[in-house]
N, CA and C atoms of all chains as a GROMACS GRO file, in nm:
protein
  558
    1UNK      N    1   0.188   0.662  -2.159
    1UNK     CA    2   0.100   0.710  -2.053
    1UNK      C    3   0.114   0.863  -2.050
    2UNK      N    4  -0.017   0.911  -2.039
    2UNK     CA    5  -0.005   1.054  -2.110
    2UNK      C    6   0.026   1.110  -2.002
    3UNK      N    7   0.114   1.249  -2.000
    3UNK     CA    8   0.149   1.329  -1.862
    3UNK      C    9  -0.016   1.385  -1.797
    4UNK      N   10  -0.084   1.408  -1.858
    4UNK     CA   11  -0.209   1.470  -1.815
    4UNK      C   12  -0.238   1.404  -1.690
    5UNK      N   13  -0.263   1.234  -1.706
    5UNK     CA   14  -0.290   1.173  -1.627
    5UNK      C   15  -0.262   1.164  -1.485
    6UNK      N   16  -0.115   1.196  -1.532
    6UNK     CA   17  -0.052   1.257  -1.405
    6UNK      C   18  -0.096   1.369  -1.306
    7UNK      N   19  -0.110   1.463  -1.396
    7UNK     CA   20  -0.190   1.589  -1.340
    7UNK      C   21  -0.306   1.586  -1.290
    8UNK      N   22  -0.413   1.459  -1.400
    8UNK     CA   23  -0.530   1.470  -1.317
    8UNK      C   24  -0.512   1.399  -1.165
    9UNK      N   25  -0.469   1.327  -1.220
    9UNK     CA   26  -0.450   1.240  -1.062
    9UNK      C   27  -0.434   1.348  -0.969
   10UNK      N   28  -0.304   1.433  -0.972
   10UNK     CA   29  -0.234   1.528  -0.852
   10UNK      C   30  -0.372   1.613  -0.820
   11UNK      N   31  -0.409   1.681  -0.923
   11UNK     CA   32  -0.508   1.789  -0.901
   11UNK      C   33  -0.622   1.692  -0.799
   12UNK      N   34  -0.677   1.569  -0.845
   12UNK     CA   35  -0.802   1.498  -0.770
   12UNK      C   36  -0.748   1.520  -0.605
   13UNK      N   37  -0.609   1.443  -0.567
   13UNK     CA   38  -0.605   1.394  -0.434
   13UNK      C   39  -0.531   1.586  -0.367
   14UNK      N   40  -0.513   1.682  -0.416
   14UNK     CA   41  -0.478   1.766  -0.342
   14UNK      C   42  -0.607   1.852  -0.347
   15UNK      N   43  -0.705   1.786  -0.410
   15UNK     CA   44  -0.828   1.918  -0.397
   15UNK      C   45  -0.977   1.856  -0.309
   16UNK      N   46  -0.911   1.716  -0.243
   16UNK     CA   47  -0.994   1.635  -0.162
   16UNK      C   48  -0.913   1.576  -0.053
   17UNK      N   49  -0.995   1.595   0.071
   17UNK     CA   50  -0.904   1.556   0.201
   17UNK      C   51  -0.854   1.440   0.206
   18UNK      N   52  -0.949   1.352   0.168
   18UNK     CA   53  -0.947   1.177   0.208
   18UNK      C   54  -0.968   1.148   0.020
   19UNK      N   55  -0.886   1.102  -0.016
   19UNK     CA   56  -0.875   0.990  -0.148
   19UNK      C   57  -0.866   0.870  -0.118
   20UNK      N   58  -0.967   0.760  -0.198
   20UNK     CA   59  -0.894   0.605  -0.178
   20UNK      C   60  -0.896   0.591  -0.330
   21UNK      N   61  -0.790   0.523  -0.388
   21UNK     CA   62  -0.784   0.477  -0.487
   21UNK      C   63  -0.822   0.317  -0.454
   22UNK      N   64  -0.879   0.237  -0.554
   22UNK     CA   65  -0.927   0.105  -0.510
   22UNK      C   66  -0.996   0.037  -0.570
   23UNK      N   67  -1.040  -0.086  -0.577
   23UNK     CA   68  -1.144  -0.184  -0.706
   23UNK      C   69  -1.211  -0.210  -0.630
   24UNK      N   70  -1.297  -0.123  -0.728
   24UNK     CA   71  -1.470  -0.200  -0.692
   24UNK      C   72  -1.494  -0.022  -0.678
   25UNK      N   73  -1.639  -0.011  -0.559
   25UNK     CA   74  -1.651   0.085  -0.484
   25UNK      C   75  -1.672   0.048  -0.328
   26UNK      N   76  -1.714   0.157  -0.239
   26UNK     CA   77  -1.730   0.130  -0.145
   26UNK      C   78  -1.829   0.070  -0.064
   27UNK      N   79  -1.942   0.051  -0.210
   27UNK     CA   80  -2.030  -0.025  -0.157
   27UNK      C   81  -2.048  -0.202  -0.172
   28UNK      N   82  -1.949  -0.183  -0.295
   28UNK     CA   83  -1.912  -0.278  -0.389
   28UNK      C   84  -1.818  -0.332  -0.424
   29UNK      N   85  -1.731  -0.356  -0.283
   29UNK     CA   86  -1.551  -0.338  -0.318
   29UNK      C   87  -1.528  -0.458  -0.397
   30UNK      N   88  -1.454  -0.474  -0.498
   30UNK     CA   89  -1.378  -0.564  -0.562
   30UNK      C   90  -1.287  -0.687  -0.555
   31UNK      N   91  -1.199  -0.604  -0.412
   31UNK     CA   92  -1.097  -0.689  -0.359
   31UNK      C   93  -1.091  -0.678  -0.220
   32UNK      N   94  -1.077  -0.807  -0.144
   32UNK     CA   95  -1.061  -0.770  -0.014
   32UNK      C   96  -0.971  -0.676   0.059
   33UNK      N   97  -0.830  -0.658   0.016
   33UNK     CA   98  -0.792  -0.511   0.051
   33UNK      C   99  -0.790  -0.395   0.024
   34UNK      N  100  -0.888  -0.375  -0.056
   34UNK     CA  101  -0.965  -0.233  -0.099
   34UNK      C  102  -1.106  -0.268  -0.029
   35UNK      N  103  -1.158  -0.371   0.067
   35UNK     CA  104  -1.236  -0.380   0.126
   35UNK      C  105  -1.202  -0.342   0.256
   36UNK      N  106  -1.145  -0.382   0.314
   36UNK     CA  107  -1.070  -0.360   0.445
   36UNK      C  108  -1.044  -0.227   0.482
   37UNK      N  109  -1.013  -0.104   0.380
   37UNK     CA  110  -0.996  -0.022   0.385
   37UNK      C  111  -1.073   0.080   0.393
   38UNK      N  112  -1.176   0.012   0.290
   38UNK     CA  113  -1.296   0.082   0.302
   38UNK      C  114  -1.375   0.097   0.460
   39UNK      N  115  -1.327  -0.040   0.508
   39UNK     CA  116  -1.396  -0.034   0.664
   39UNK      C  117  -1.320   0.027   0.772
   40UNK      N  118  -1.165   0.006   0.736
   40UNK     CA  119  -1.084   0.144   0.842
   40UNK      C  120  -1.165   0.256   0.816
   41UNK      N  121  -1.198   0.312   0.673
   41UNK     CA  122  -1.229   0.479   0.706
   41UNK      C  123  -1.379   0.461   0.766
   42UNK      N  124  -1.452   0.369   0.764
   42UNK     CA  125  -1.606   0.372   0.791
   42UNK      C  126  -1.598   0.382   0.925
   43UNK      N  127  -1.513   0.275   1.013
   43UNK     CA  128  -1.501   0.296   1.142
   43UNK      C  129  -1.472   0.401   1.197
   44UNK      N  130  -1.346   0.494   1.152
   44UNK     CA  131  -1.328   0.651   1.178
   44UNK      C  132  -1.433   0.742   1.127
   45UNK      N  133  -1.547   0.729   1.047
   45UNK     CA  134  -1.649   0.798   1.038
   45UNK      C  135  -1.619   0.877   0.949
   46UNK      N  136  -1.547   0.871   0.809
   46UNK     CA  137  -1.448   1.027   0.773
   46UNK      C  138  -1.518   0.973   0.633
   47UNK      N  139  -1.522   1.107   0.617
   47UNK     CA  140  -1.620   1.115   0.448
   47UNK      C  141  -1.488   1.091   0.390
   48UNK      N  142  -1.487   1.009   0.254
   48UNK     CA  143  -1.400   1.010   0.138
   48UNK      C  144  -1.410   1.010  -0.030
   49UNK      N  145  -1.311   1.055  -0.049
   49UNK     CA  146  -1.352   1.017  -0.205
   49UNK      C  147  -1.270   0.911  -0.276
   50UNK      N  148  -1.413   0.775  -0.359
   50UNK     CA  149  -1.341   0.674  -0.391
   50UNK      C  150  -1.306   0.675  -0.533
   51UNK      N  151  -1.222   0.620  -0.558
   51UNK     CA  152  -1.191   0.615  -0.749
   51UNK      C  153  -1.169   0.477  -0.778
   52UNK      N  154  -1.270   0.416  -0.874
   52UNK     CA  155  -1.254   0.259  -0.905
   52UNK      C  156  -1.187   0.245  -1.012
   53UNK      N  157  -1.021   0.205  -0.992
   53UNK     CA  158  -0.939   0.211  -1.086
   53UNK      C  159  -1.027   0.143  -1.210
   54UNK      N  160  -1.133   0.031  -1.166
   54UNK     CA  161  -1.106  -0.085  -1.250
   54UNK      C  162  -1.189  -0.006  -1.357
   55UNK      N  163  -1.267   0.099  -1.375
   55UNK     CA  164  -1.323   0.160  -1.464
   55UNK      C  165  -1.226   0.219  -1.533
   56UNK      N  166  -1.090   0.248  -1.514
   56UNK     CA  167  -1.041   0.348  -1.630
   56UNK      C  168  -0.873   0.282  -1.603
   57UNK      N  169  -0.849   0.235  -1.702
   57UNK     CA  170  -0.704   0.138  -1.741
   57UNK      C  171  -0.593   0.233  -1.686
   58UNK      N  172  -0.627   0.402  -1.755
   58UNK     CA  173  -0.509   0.491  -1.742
   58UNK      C  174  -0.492   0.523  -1.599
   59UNK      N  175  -0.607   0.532  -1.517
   59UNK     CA  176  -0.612   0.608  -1.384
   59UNK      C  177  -0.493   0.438  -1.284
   60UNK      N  178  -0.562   0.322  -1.345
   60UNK     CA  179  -0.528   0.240  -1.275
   60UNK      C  180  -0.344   0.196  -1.258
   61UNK      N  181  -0.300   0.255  -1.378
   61UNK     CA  182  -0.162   0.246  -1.415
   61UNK      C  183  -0.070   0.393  -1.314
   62UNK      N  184  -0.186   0.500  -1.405
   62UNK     CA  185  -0.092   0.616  -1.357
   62UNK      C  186  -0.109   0.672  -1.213
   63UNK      N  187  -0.188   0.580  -1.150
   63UNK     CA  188  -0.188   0.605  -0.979
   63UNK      C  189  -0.053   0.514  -0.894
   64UNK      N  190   0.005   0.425  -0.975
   64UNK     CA  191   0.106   0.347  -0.964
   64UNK      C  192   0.241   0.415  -0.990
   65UNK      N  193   0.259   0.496  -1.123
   65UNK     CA  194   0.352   0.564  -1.121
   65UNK      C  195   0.360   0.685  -1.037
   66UNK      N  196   0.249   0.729  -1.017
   66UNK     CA  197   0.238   0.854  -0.919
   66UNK      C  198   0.305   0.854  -0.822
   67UNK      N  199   0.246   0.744  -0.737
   67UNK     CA  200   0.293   0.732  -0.593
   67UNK      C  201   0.434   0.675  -0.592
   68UNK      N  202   0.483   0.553  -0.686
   68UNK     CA  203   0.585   0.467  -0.695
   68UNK      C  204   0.582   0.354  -0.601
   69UNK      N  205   0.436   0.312  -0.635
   69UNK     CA  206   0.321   0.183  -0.533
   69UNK      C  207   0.310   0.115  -0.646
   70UNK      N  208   0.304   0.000  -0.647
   70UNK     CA  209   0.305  -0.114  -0.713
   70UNK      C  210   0.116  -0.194  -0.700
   71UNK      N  211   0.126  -0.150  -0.583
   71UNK     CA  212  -0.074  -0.227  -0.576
   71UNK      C  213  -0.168  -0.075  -0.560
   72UNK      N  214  -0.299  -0.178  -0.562
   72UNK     CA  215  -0.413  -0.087  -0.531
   72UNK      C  216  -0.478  -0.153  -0.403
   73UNK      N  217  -0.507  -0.159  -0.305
   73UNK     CA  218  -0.557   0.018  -0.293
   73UNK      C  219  -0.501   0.118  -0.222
   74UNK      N  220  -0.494   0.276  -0.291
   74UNK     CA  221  -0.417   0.339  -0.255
   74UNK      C  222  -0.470   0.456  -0.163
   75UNK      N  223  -0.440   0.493  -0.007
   75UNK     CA  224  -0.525   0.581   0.058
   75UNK      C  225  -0.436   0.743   0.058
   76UNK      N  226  -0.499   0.849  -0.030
   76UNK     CA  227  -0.470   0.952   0.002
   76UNK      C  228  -0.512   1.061   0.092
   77UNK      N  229  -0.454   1.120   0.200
   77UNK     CA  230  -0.474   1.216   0.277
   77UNK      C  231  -0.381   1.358   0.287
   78UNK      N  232  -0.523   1.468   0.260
   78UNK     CA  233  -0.424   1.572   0.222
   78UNK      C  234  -0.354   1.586   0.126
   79UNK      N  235  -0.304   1.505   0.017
   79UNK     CA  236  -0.285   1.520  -0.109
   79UNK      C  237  -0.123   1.448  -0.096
   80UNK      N  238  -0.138   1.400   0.074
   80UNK     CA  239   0.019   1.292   0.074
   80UNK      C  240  -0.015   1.091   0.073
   81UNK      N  241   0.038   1.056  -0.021
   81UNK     CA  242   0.035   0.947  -0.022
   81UNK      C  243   0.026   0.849   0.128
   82UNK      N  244  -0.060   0.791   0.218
   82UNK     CA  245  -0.045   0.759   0.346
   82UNK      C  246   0.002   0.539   0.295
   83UNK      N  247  -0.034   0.518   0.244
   83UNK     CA  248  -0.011   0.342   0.179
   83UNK      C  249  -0.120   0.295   0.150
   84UNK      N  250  -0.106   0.160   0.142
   84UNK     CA  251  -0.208   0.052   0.077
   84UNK      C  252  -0.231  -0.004   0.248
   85UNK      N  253  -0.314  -0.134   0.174
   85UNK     CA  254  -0.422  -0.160   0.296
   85UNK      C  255  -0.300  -0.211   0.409
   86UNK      N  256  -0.206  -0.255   0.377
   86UNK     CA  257  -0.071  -0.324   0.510
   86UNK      C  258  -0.110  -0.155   0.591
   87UNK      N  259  -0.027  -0.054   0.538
   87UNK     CA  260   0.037   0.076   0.635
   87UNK      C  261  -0.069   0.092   0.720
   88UNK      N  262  -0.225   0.131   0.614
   88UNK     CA  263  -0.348   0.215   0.667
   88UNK      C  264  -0.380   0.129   0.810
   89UNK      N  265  -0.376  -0.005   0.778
   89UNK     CA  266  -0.450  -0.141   0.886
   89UNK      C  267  -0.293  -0.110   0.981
   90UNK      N  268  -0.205  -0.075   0.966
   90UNK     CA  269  -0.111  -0.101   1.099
   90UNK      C  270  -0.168   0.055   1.178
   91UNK      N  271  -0.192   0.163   1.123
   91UNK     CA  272  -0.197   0.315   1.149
   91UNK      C  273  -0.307   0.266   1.225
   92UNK      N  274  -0.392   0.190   1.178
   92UNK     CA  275  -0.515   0.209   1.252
   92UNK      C  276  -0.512   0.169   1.369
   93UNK      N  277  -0.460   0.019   1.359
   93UNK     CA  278  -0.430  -0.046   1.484
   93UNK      C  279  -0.350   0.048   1.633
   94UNK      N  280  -0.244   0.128   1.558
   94UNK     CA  281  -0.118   0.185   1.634
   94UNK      C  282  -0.212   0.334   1.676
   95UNK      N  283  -0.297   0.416   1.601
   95UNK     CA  284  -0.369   0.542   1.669
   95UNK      C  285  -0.298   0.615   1.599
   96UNK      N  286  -0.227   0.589   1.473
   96UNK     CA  287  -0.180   0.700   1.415
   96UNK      C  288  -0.268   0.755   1.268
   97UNK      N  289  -0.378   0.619   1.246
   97UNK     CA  290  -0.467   0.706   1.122
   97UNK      C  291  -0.594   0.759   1.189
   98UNK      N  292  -0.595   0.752   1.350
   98UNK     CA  293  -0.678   0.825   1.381
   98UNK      C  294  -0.657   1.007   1.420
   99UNK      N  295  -0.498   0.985   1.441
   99UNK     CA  296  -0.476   1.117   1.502
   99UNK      C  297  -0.474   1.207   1.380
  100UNK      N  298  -0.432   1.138   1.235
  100UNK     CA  299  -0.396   1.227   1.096
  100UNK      C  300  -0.574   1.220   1.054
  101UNK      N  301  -0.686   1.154   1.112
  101UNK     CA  302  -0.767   1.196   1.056
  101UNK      C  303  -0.881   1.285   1.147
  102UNK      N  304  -0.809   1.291   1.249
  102UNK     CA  305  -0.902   1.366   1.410
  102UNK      C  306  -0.911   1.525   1.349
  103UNK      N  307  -0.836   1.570   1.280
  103UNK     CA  308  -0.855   1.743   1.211
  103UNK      C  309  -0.945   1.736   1.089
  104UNK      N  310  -1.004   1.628   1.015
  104UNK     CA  311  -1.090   1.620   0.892
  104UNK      C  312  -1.178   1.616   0.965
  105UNK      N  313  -1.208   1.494   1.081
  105UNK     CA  314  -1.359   1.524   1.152
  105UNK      C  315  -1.420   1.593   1.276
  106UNK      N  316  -1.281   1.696   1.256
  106UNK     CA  317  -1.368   1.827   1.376
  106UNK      C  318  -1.414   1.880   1.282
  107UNK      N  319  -1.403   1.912   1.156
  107UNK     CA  320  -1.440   2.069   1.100
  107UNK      C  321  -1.590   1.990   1.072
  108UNK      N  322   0.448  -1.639  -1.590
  108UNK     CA  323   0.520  -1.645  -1.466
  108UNK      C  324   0.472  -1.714  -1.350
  109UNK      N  325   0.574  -1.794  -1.326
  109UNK     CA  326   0.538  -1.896  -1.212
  109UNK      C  327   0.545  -1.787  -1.054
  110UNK      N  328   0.462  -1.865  -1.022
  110UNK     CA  329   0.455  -1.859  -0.796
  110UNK      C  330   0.586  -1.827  -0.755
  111UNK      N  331   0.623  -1.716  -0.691
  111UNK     CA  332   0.741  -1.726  -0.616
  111UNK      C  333   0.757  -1.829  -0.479
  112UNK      N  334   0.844  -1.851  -0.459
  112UNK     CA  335   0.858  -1.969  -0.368
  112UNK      C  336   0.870  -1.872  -0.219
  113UNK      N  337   0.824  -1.869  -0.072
  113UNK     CA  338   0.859  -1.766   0.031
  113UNK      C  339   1.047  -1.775   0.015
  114UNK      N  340   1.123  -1.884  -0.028
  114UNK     CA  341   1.279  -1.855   0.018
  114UNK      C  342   1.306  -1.733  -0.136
  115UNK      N  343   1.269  -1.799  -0.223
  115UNK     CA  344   1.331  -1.666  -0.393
  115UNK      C  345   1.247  -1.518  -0.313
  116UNK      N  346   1.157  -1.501  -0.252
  116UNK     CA  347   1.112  -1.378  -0.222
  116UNK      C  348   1.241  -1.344  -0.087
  117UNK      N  349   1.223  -1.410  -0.012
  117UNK     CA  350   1.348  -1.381   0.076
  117UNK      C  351   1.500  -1.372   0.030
  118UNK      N  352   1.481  -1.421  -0.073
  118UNK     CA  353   1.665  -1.433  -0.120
  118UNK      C  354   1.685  -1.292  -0.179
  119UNK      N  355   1.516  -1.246  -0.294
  119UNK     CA  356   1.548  -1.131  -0.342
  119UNK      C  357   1.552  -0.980  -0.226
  120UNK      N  358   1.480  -0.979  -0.126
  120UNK     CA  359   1.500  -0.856  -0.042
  120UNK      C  360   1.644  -0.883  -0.010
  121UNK      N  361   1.692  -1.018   0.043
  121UNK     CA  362   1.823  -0.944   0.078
  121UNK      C  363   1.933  -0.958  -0.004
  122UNK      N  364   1.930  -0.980  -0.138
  122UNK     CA  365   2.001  -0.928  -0.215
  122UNK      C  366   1.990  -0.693  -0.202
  123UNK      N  367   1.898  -0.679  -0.226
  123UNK     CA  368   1.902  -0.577  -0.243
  123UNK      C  369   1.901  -0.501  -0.077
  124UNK      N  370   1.859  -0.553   0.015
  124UNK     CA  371   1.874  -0.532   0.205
  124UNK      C  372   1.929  -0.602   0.249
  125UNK      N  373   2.086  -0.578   0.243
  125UNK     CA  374   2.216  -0.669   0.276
  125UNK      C  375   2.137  -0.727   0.432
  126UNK      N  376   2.099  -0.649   0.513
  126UNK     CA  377   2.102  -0.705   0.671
  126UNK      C  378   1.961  -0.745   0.703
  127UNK      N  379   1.868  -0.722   0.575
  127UNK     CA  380   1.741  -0.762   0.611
  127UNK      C  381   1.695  -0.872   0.642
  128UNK      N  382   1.638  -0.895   0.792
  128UNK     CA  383   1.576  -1.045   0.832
  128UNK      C  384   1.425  -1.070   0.789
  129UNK      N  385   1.372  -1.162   0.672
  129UNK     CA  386   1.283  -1.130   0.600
  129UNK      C  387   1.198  -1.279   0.665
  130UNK      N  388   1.101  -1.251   0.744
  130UNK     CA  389   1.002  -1.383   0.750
  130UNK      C  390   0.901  -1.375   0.689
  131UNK      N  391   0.887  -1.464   0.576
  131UNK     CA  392   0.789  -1.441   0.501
  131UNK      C  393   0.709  -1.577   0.459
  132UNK      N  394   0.543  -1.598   0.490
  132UNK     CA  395   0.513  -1.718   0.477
  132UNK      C  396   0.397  -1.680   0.374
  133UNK      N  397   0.366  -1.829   0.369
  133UNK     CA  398   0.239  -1.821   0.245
  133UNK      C  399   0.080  -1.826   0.314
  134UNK      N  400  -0.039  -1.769   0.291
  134UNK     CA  401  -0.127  -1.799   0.316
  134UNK      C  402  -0.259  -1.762   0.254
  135UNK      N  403  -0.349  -1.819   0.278
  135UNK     CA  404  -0.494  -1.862   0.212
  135UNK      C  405  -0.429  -1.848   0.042
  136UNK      N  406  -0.448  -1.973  -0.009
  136UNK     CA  407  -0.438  -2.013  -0.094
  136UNK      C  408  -0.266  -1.955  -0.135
  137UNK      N  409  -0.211  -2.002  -0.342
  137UNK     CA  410  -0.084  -1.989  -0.320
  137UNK      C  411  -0.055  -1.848  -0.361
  138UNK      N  412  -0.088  -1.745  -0.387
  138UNK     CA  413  -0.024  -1.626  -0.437
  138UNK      C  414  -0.070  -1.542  -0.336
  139UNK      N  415  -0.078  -1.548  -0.207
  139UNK     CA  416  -0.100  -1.432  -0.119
  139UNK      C  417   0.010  -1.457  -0.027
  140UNK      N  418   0.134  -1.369   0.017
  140UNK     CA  419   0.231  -1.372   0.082
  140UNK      C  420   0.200  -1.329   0.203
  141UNK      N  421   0.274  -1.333   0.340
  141UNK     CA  422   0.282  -1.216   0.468
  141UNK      C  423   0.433  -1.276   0.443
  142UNK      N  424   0.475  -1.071   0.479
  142UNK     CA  425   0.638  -1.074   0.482
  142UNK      C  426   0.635  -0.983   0.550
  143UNK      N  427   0.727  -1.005   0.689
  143UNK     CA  428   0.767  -0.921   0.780
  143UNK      C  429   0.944  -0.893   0.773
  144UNK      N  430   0.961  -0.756   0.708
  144UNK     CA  431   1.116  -0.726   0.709
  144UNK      C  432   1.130  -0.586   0.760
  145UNK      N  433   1.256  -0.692   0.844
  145UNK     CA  434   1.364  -0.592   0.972
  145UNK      C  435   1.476  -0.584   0.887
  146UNK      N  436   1.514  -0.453   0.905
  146UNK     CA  437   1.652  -0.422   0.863
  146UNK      C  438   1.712  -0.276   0.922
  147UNK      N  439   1.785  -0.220   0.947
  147UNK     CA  440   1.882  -0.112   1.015
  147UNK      C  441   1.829   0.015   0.873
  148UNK      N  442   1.851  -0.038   0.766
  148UNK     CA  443   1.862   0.093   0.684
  148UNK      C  444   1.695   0.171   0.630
  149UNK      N  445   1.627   0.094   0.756
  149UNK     CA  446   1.476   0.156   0.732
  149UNK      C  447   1.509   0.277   0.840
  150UNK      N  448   1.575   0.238   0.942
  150UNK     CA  449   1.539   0.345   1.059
  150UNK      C  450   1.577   0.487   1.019
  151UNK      N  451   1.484   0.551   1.020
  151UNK     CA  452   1.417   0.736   1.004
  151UNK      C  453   1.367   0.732   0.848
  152UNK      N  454   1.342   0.638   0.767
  152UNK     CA  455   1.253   0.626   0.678
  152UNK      C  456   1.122   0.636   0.672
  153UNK      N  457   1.026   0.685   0.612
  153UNK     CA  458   0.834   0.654   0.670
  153UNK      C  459   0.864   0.525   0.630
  154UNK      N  460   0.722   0.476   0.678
  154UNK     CA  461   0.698   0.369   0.643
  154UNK      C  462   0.703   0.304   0.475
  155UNK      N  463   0.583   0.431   0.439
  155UNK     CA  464   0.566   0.399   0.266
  155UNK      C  465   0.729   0.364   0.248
  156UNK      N  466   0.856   0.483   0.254
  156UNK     CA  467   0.964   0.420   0.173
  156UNK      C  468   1.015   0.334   0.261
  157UNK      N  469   0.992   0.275   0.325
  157UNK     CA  470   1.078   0.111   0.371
  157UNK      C  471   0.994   0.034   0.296
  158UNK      N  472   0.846   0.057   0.309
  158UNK     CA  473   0.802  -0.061   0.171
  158UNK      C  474   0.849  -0.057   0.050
  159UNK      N  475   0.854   0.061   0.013
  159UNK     CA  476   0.895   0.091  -0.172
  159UNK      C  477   1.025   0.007  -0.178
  160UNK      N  478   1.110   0.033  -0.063
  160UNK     CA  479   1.225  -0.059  -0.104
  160UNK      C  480   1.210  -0.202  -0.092
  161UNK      N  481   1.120  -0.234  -0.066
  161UNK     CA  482   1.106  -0.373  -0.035
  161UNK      C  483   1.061  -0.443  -0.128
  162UNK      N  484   0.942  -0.323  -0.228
  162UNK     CA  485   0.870  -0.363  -0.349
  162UNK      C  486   0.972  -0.351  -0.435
  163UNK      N  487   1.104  -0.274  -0.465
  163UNK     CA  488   1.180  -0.222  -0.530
  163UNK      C  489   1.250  -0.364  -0.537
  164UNK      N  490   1.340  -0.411  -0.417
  164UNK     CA  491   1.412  -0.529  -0.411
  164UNK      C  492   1.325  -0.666  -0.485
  165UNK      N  493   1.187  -0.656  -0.523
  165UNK     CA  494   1.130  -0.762  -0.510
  165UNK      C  495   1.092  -0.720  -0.700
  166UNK      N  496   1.101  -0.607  -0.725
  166UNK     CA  497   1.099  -0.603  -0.858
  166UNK      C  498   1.006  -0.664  -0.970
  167UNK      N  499   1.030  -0.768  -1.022
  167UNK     CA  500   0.921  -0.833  -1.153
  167UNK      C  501   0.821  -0.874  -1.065
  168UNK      N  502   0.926  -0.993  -0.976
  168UNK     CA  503   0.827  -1.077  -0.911
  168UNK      C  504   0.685  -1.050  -0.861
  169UNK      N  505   0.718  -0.916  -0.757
  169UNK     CA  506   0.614  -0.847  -0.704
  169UNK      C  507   0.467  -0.820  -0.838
  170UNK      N  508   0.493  -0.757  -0.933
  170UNK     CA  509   0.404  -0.741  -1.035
  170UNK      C  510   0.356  -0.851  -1.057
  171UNK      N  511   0.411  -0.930  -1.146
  171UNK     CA  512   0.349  -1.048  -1.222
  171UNK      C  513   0.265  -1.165  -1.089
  172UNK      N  514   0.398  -1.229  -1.026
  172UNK     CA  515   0.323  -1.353  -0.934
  172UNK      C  516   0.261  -1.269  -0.836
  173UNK      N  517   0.286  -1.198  -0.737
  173UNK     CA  518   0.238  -1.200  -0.620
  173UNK      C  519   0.119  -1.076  -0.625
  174UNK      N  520  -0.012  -1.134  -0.614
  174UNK     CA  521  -0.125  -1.084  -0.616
  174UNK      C  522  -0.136  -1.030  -0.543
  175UNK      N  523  -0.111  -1.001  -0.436
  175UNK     CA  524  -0.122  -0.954  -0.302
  175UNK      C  525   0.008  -1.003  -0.205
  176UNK      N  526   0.067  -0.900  -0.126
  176UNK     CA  527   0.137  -0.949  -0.037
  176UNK      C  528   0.154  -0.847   0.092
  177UNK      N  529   0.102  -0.904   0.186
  177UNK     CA  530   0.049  -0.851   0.341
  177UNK      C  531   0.218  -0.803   0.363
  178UNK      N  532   0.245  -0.705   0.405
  178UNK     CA  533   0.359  -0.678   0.423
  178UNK      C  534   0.382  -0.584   0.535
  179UNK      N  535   0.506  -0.626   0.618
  179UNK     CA  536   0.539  -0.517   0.726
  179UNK      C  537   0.671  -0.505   0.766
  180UNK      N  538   0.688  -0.396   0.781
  180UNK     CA  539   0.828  -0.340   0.788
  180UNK      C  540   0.851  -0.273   0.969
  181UNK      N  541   0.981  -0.362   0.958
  181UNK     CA  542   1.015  -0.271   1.131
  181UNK      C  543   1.190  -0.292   1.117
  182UNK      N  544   1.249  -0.125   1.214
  182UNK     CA  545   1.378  -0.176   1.224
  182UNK      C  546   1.410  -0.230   1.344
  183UNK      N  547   1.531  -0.297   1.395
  183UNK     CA  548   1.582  -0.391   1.475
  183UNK      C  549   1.542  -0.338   1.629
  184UNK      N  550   1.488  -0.434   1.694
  184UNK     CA  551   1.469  -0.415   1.803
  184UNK      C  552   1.386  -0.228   1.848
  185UNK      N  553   1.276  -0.250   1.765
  185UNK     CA  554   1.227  -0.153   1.769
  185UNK      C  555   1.170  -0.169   1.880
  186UNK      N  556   1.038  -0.250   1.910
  186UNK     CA  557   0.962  -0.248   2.031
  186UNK      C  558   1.014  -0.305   2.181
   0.00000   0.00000   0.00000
């Protein structure tokens, strides 16, 4: 697994507010917890950017070593790893992925 | 690789989370888990690393059998 991959990855999620890593897309999700997730951020209203592992083998591996996450789907904010669909769905529930995403949708 | 059974998924966290109380059941269909683990050596951890250790303790298994597993982490007598 080439180091690049690594890099691209880092460079994608620190040069975009909201990353989801995930199968399928967001119109088209793949799996139900890359679905679910997709509907936490829809409900908070917050633009994102999606990446469908299932198109590229390397992205789908080296987003795993990146983080040191074992599944997909993976939600990045700010360029810090926040979890898969368990953390994002408890944050949401608890008011804490609304308060980390209340500064993306003032500006 | 065969289905983990909910007790081999519980036996493996607390091999590796000596004090971890791991309830973990099966649902909609057989390879989707919910596992709720309490243990002392999460507290002032984020969340992500109390999972990593949980995925960590759970090792092969986690990859190969378990397709998905709903997972949540709290320490003792949190709420």
């Amino acid at each position: 697994m080439s180091e690049g991959i690594l890099d691209k990855i880092d460079q994608l999620v620190k040069s975009k507010d909201v990353v989801l890593f995930m199968k399928g897309t967001p119109e088209m999700p793949q799996c139900g917890f890359s679905q679910q997730v997709v509907q936490v951020l829809n409900v908070h209203g917050v633009a994102f950017t999606a990446v469908n592992i299932l198109l590229d083998p390397e992205v789908r591996q080296g987003i795993k070593d990146y983080s040191n996450w074992p599944t997909i789907p993976q939600l990045y904010i700010k360029g810090e790893f926040i979890g898969g669909c368990d953390i994002v769905t408890e944050m949401h529930g608890n008011g804490e992925l609304a308060a980390l995403l209340a500064p993306l949708l003032a500006s | 690789m065969t289905i983990p059974t909910p007790d081999e998924l519980r036996t493996l966290v607390q091999a590796h989370i000596a004090d971890a109380e791991v309830d973990v059941r099966l649902y909609s269909g057989d390879d989707h888990f919910e596992m709720v683990v309490t243990s002392a050596l999460f507290v002032g951890k984020s969340r992500v690393a109390q999972h990593q250790m949980v995925y960590a303790a759970l090792g092969d298994h986690m990859r190969a059998a378990v397709h998905a597993l709903a997972l949540k982490t709290s320490v003792p007598n949190e709420n």
